[in-house]
C-alpha positions in Angstrom: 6.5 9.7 14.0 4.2 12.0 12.3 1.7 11.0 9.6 0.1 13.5 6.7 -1.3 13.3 3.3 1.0 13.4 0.1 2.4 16.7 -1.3 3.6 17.2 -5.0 7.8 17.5 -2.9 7.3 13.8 -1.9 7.7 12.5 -5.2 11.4 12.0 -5.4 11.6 10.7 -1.6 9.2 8.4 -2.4 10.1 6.7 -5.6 14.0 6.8 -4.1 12.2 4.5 -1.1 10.6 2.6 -3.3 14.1 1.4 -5.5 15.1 0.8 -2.1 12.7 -0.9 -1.1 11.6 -3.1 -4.3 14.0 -4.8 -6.3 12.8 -5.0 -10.3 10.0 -6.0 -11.1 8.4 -4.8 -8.1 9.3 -1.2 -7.8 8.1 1.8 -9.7 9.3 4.0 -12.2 9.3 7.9 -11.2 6.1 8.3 -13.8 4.6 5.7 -12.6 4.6 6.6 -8.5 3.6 9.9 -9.8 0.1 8.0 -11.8 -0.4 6.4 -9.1 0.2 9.1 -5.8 -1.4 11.8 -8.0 -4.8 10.0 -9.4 -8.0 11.4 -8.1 -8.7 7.7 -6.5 -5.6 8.2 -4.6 -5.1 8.3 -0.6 -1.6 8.5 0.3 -0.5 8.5 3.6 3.0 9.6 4.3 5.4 8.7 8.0 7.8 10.8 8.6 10.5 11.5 11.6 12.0 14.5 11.8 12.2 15.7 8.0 12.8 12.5 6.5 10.0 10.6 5.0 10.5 6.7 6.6 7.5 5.4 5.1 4.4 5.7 2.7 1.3 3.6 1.5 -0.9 4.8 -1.6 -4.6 3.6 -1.5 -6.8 3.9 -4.9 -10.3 3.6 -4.5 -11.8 1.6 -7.1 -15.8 2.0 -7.6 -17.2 -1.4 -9.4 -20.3 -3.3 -9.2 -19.7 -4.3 -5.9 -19.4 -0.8 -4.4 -16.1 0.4 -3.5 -12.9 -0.9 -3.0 -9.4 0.0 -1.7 -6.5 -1.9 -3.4 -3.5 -1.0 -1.8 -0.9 -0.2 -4.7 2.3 -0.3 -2.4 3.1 0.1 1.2 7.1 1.3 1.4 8.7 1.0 5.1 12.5 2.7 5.2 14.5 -0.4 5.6 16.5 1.0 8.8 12.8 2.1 10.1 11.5 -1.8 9.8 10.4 -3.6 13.3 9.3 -0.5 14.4 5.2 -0.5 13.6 5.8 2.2 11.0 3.9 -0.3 8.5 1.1 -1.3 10.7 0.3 2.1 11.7 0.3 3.4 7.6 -1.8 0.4 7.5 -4.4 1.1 9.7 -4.5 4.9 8.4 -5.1 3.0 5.0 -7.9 1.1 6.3 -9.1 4.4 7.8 -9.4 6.3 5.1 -10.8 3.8 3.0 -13.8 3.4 5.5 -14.0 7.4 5.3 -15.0 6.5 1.7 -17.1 3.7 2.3 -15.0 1.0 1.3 -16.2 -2.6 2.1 -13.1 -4.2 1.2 -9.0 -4.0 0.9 -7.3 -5.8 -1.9 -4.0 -6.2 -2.3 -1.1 -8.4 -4.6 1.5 -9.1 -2.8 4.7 -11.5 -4.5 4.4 -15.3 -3.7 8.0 -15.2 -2.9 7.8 -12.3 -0.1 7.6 -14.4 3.0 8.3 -11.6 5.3 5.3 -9.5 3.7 3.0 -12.3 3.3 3.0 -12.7 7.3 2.8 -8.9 7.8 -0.4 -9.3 5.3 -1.7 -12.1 7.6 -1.0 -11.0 10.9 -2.8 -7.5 9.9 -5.9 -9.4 9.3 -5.6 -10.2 5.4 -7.1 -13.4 3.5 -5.4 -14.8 1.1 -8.1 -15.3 -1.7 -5.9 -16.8 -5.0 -2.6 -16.6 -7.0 -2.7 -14.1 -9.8 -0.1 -16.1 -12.4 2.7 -13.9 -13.9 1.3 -10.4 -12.1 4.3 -9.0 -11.9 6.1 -10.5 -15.2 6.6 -13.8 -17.0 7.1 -16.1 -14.4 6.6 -14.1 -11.4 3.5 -14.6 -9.6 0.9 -12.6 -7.1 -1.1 -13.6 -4.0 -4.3 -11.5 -3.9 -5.6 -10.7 -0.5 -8.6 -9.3 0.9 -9.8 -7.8 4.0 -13.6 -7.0 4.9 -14.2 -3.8 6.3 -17.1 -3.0 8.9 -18.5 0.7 8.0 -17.6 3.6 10.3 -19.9 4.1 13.3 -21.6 7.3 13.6 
C-alpha cells in the first residue's frame, strides 16, 4: 500500500468510495467531496494498491480561538480492503499532518448508530466528548470525539 496527497483525477474514485461506503445521509455529493478535498484547509491523504485508490481521509484545519484544530471530515476504507489497517494507517498520517500544522486537537462526528466505527474511534485513541442531536438530519444523531495531540519533537 502506497500513501500520497490528493490529485484533481481522484475525485470520481473518491466520491464512488464514498456511495459505497456511506449510505444517505452520510455520504457526499460529487460537489461536495470536491469543497471539501479541494479547500485550502484541506489534508487529504489517499491509499492506494496497485492503481486503485482503496482508501482516503480528508483533514480540514480549522484556526479558532483555541489555536488550531483538525476535524476529520471523512475517513473512506474500500469495503473488500477492511481488516486490513488501511484505516489506521490514513489515520495516523491524519494525525501527522495535523501536528505538521500545529494542531492540538482532532475532532470528529461520527453516527451514534455506527458501532463498528465508534470502536475503531476508540481503540485509535479518541474521547467521546457529547452527542451532537440531528447532525446528520432530523432524527439522526452525532457523537463528537476528540483526541489531544502532543506537538512534534524537534
Amino acid at each position: 500500500m502506497r500513501l500520497r496527497g490528493y490529485q484533481a483525477d481522484d475525485l470520481e474514485a473518491m466520491h464512488a468510495l464514498d456511495v459505497v461506503c456511506f449510505e444517505r445521509p452520510f455520504r457526499f455529493t460529487r460537489g461536495a467531496m470536491r469543497r471539501f478535498a479541494e479547500a485550502k484547509k484541506a489534508r487529504v491523504v489517499v491509499a492506494e494498491e496497485g492503481d486503485a485508490l482503496v482508501g482516503f481521509v480528508i483533514l480540514h484545519v480549522e484556526v479558532g480561538d483555541e489555536g488550531r484544530t483538525g476535524y476529520i471530515i471523512t475517513l473512506d476504507v474500500e469495503p473488500a480492503q477492511r481488516r486490513r489497517g488501511i484505516a489506521g494507517v490514513l489515520m495516523r498520517e491524519a494525525e501527522r499532518q495535523a501536528r505538521m500544522d500545529a494542531c492540538t486537537a482532532l475532532v470528529l462526528h461520527v453516527f451514534a448508530g455506527n458501532d463498528a466505527a465508534i470502536r475503531f474511534y476508540e481503540s485509535a485513541g479518541f474521547t467521546r466528548s457529547h452527542l451532537a442531536e440531528e447532525f446528520y438530519g432530523p432524527g439522526v444523531d452525532a457523537w463528537v470525539y476528540h483526541q489531544l495531540l502532543a506537538p512534534l519533537k524537534e
